[in-house]
N, C-alpha and C positions, 0 to 999 in steps of 0.2 A: 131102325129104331124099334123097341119091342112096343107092342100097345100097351097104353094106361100110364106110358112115362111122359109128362110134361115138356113140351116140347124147345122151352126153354131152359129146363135142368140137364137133354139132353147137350145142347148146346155149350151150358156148360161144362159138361163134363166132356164134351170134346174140346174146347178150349185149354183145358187143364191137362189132358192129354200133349196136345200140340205145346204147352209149355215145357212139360216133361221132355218133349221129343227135340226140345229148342227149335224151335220151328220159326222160320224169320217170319218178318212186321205182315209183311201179306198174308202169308199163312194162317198168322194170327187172325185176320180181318174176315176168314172165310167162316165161321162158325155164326156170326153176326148176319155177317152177309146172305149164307142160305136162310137163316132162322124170316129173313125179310123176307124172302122172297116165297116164302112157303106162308104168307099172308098170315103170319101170329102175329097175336095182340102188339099195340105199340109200345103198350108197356113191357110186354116181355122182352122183344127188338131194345129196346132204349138199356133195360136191364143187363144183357149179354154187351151189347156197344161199352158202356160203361165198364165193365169186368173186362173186357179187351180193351181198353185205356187204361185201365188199373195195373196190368199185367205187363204193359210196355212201360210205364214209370219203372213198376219194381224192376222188370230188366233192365232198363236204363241205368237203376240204382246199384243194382249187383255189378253190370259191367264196369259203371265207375269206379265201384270198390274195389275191383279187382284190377284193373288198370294204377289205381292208386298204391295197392296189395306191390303191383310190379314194381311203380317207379320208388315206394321205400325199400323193395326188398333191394335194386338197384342202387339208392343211396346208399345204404349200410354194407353193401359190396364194397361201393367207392371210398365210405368211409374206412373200411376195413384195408382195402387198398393203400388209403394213408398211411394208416397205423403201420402198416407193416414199412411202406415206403421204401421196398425195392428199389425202383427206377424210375427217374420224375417220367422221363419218354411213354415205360408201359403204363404207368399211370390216369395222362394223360392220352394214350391210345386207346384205354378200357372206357374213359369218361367218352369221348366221341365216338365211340363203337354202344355204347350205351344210350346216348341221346339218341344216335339215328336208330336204334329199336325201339326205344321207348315211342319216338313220335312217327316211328314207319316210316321215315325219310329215305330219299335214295342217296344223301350222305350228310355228312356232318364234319366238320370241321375248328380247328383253333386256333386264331391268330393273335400272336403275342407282342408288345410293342415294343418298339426299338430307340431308346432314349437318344441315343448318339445319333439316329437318324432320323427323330422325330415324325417317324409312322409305325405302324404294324407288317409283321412278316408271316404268311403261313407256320405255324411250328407240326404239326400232327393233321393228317385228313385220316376220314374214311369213308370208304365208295368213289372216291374220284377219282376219274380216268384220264385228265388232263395235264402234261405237264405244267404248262402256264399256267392253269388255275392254278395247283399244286405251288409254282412259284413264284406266285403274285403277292405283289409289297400294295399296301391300303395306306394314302398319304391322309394326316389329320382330315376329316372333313367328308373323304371322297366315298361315293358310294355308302351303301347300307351300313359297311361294316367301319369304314372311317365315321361315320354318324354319330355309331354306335360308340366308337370310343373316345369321340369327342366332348359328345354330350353326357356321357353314362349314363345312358337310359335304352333299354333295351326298343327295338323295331321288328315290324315283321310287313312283308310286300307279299300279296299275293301272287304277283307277277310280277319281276324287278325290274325287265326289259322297258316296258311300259308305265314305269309308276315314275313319275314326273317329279316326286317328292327329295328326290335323292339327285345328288350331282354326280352324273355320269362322265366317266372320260371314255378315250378310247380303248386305253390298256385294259383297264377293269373289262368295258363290255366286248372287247374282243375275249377273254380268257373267260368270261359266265355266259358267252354265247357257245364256245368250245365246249366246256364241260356240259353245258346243253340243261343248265340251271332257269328256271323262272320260281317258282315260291320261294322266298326265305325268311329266314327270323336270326336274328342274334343279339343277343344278352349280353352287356358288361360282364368281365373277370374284375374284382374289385379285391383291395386288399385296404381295409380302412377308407379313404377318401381318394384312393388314389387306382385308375383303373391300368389295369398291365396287361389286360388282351380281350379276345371278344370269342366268343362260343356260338356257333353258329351250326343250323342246321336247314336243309333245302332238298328242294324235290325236283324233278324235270319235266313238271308240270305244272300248272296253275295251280297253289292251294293257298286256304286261308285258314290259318295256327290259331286256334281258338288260345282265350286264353290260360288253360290248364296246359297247353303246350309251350307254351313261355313260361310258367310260372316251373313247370320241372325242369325246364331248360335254366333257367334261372337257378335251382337248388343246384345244378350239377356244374354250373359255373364258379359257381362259391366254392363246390370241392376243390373244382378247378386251382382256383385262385389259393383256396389254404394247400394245397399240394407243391405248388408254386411256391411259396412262402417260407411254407417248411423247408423245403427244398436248399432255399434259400438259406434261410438259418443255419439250417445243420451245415452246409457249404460252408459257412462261416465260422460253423466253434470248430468244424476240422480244418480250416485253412490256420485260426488262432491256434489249435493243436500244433501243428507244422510248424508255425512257426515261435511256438514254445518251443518244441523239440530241435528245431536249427538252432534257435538263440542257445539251448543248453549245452548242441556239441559246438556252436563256434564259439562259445565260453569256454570250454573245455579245451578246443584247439588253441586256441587262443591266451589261457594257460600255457599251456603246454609250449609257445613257441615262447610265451615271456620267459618261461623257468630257463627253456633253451638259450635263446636271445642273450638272458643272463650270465649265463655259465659259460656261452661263448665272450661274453665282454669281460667276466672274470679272468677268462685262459690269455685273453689275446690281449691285453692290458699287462695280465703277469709276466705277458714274454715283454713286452715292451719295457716294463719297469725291470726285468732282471737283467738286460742287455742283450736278449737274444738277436739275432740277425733273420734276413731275411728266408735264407733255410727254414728256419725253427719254424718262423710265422707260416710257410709252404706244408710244412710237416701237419702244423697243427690246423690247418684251414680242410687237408684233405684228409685227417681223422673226421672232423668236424661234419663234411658231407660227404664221407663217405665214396669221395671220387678222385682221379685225380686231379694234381691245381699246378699250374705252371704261374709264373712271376717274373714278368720282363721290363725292359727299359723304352723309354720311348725310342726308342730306334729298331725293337721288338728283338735284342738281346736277351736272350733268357738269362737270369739272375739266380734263377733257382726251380725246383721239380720237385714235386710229392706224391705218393699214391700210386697206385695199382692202373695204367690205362693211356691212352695215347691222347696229349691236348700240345699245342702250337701256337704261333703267335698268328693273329685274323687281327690284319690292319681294319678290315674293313667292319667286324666288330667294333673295335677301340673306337674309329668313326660315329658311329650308331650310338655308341654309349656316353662319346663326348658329347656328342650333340643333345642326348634326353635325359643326358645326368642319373643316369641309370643303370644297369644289366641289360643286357642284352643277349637276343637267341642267332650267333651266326656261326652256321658250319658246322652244325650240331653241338656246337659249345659254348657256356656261356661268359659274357665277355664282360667285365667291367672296368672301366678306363681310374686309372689312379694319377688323381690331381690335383692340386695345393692352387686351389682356386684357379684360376681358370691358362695356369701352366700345367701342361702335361707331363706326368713325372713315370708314366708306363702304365702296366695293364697288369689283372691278374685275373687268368683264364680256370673255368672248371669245367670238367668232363666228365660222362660217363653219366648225366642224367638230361633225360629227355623234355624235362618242366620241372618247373621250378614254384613253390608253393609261395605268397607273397611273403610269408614270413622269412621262410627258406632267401627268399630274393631279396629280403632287406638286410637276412644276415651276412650273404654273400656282399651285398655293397660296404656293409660296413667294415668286412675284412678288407676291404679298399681302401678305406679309411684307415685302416691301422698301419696294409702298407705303406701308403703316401706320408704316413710318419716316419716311419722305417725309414724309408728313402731320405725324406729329407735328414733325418738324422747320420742318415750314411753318409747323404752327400757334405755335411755340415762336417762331418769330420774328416772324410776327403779333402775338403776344402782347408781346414788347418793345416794337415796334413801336408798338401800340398804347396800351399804357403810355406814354410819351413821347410822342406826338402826344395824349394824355387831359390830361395835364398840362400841355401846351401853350394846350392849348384851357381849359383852368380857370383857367392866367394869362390868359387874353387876357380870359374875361368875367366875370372880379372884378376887383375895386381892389386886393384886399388882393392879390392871384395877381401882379397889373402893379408893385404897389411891390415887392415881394418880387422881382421878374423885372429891370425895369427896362425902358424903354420902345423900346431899341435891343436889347437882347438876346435880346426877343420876335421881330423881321422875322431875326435872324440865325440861331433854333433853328427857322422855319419853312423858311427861303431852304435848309437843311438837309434837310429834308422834304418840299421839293420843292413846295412852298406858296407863291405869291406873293401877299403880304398888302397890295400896293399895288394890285388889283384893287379894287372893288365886291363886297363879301361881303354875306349876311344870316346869321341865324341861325333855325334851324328848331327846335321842338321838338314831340316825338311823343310824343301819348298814345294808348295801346293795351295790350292783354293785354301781361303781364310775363314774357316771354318769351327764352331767352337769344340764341336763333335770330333775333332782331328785332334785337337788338342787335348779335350780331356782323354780321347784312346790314348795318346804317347805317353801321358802321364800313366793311365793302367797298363799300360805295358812295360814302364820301368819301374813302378814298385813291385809288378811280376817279376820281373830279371834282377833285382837287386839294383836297379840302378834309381837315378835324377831325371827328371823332365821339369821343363821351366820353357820361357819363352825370351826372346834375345832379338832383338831387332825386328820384330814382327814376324818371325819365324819361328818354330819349337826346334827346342834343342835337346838330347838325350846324352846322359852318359852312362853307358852301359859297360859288364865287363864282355871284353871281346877278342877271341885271338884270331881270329880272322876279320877282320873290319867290314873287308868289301863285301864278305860272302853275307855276314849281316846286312850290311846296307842293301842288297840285293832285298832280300829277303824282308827290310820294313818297307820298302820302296811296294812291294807286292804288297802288301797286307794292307798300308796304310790307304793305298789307293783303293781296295775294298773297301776300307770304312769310309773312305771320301766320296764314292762315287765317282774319282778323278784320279787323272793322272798326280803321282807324290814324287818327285826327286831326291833322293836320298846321298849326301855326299859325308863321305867320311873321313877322321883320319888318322894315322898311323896310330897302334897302338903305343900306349904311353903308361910306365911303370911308375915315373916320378911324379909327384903331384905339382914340382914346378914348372912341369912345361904342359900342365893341361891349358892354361892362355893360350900357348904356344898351338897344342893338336886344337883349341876350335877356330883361330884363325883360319888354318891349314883346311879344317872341315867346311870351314866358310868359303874357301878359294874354290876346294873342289866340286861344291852345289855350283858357284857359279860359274868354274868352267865346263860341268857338266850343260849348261844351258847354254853358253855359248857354243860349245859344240852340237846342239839342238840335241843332246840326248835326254830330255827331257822325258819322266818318268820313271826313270832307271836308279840303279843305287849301285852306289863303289867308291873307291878312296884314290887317293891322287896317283899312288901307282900304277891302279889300272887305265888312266886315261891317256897312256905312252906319253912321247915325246912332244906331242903338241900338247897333250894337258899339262906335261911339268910346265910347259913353257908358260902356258896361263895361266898357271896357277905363282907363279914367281913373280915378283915384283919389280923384276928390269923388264918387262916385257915391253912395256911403252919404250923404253931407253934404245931397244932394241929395231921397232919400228922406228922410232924417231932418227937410229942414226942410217938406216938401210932406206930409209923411203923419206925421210927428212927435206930434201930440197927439192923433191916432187910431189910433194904434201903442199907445201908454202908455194909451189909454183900455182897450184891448180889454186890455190885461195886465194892468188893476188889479181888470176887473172880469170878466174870464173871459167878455167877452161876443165875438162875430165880424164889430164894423162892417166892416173893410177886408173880407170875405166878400164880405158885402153891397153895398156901395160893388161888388165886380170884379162881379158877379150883373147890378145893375142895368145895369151899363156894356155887359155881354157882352147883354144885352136888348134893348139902345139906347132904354132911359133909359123903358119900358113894363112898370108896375107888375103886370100880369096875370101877363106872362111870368115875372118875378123873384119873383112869390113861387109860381110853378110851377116856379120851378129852385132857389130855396128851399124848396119845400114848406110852407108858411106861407100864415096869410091875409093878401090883402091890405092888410086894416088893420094889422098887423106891418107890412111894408113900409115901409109911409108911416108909421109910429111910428119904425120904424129911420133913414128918411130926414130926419128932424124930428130925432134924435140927431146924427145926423153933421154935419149944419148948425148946430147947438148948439156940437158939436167942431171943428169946422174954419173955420168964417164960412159969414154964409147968402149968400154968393157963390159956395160952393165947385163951383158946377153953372154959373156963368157960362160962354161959350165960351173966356175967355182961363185962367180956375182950370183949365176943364174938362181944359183939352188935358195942363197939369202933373201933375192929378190921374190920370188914365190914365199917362199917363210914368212917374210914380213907380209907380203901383201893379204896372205892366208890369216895370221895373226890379225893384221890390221880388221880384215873383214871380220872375223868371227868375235874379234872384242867391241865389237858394237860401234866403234872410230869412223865407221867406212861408210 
């Protein structure tokens, strides 16, 4: 110090140095401190003491401001953050990377509440090293941070492990002893009255958050919360956008499939009302989508085909679609069943697309609907149709049908029908399962062939033109048993030019079914020619006269006396005439045999074994068995 300078001015101006120099709080105290101890006045001591009290306020007050300085330049970061409102996430990651600077935290954290689950979820940390804390749920109530948003009033613990204030569980202080947390504070996020998460910041040491540390904590939760908010908003005028913009193109589609929708019930209406058939409606169904469309009967018939592509009949489609009254996706193609309430009248199939748009699938059903008129309109006139050609065919093979008709007005209600009855006809008739489905085929198969189909004693009867009878009857005898799923008997007979003796061929046709069955050749077709000598014989009507005069008083023997020569008599025959065999196919002894053969020859004449009885004797017995007598 130079002499003559005051040794308290010195003091000062070393004080005002060590300010310049930011010299901390001690540092400060030492210009005081020597001036004491160099034994100057009290007054000058007290004077320096005071000016180093003065000098730590002002520092006090500058550091405030400049702390203050941060936490606005800070805000209007955050705020400016809004403004621009990027990303709620980075957002909210700048607001808690911001708080733990501002308050020199070793992290800072924001939990947001979860209405459906009636607590808070971590959303954003920073500084934390803990998964659990990271993934810890705060139930109403629990802990600092359920406190906090229970009550909306911000808390701060100097040490949380410790502070008795707060309801601890397990979860929580297992996962804030992990992160290795004791100080914390957290501030409501509020939006109007209503709080939606909590802002929180903490150190891993004992501290106590003065209240200028809550109060910026507090400012930066509000950003928090209008961040949130907006957030919020704006989510919502572009979900309303969205859903302006849907509403406008499913109006527009939606157009679009009524204009379509229309123009299809104009076309397919117009085939209806012009008399188009089932073709036409096939044609225009697979312009319509663009695919191809098949058109079947319920028996999965195809009726009709349109379009570019390969589609078939899927029972198991038509299934699916009767069942939900609807379209259906089977086998890559789609199926809808065509029905006049809840009869099945067939299907009409489209291909060649992989989905179907719901509009697209109401206008495909309703083409179902057009069919199912079609058809019945088809079958409606079929069924006249066929009515009138039934009746036709019942005059032509009764007497009493021909006098009642008259024998010119028969060729003129065929010539009508498209029938020429100056051809070579036979008459067919089919036995087989009873079946409706057999019956309407016979009938499509003789207005195919120019012929009649009708039904005649619970059988169908066909008259067809035929120069071969039997090779025909073969040949429906095959087809028809495909549509029946069964065996069809088919009996024919002879062809017949004159229309007065068609009574006469379906008698004849009648003889031949049922000696075809007595012959057990059931499922076969032919006419009485082909059934040789033993079909004439069945087929004629002395057959009984026949048996009754060759086997007559061994018939009436065995009925009077309950015994089985004719048995016997087929046994010995079936042995070829060796007494061993026949009472081994009798079970009998020998001596029975030849006691039985000694009756029969009693009954019949002892010729009856001669080779010329012989031969009648087998005939008849054969006859008798095969006519059902036996």
């Amino acid at each position: 110090m130079s002499e003559g300078v005051d040794p308290a001015a010195a003091a000062l101006l070393r004080l005002i140095g060590l300010i310049a120099a930011d010299a901390s709080d001690d540092e400060l105290a030492a210009p005081a401190r020597d001036l004491k101890r160099s034994r100057a006045g009290a007054e000058a001591v007290a004077a320096v003491e005071e000016a180093t009290e003065s000098v730590r306020r002002i520092r006090g007050t500058l550091a405030q401001r400049r702390r203050r300085e941060a936490e606005l330049a800070a805000l209007f970061d955050t705020a400016g953050d809004l403004a621009a409102l990027r990303n709620l996430d980075s957002v909210l990651r700048a607001i808690v990377h911001r708080a733990r600077t501002l308050l020199g935290a070793d992290l800072s954290y924001i939990a947001l509440r979860d209405p459906d689950a009636g607590d808070t979820y971590m959303r954003v940390t920073d500084g934390s090293v803990s998964a659990k804390f990271q993934q810890l749920r705060l139930g109403m109530g629990e802990g600092l941070g359920g406190l906090v948003a229970e009550t909306a009033l911000p808390y701060a613990s100097t040490d949380y492990r410790v502070d008795s204030r707060f309801n601890h569980t397990d979860r929580i202080d297992t996962a804030v002893t992990e992160e290795g947390v004791h100080g914390i504070v957290g501030v409501p996020m509020r939006v109007g009255e209503q709080v939606i998460g909590v802002l929180f910041a903490a150190d891993r040491a004992p501290r106590g958050f003065a209240p200028d540390d809550v109060a910026m904590l507090v400012s930066l939760a509000n950003h928090a919360a209008v961040a949130i908010e907006s957030v919020r908003q704006l989510e919502e005028a572009r979900q309303a956008l969205r859903e302006r913009s849907r509403a406008a193109e499913t109006s527009a589609r939606l157009n679009g499939a009524l204009r379509r929708a229309a123009d299809a019930h104009d076309r397919l209406t117009g085939l209806v009302l012009s008399g188009g058939d089932v073709a036409d409606l096939a044609s225009q169904t697979a312009e319509l989508f663009a695919g191809p469309i098949g058109i079947y009967d319920a028996e999965g018939t195809e009726l009709a085909r349109a379009g570019d592509g390969a589609v078939r009949f899927v029972a198991e489609g038509v299934d699916g679609s009767q069942a939900s009254r609807s379209a259906v996706l089977a086998e890559g193609l789609w199926v809808c069943a065509v029905m006049a309430g809840p009869e099945p009248l067939g299907s009409i199939v489209l291909g060649g697309r992989a989905d179907l748009a719901e509009a697209d699938r109401q206008l495909f059903e309703r083409a179902s609907l057009v069919t199912a008129l079609l058809l019945l309109l088809r079958r409606s006139v079929a069924d006249a149709e066929d009515l009138v050609r039934g009746e036709l065919l019942d005059d032509l093979l009764t007497d009493a049908g021909r006098r009642r008709s008259g024998g010119s007005s028969l060729g003129l209600r065929a010539g009508k029908l498209g029938i020429d009855l100056g051809r070579p006809h036979a008459v067919f008739v089919l036995d087989g399962p009873v079946q409706p489905r057999l019956a309407l085929e016979a009938k499509r198969f003789a207005r195919a062939e120019g012929g009649l189909a009708g039904g005649r004693d619970g059988r169908p009867v066909l008259l067809l033109p035929a120069d071969d009878p039997g090779g025909r009857a073969a040949k429906l005898a095959a087809g028809f048993a495909r549509t029946a799923g069964q065996r069809v008997t088919v009996g024919a007979s002879g062809r017949v030019a004159d229309l007065e003796r068609l009574p006469e061929a379906y008698a004849e046709a009648v003889r031949c079914t049922e000696a075809m069955l007595t012959l057990d050749r059931r499922g076969e077709g032919a006419c009485m020619e082909q059934l040789g000598f033993i079909g004439v014989l069945l087929g004629e009507a002395g057959t009984g006269a026949f048996v009754e005069r060759t086997l007559g008083p061994l018939l009436d023997y065995d009925r009077r006396r309950g015994t089985d020569l004719v048995g016997t008599l087929e046994a010995y025959y079936a042995a070829g005439g060796h007494l061993a065999k026949t009472k081994a196919a009798l079970n009998v002894h020998v001596n029975t045999v030849s006691q039985r053969l000694d009756r029969i020859a009693a009954v019949l004449g002892r010729d009856w074994n001669s080779p010329a009885r012989s031969l009648e004797v087998q005939l008849a017995l054969r006859v008798h068995r095969l006519s059902g007598s036996g």
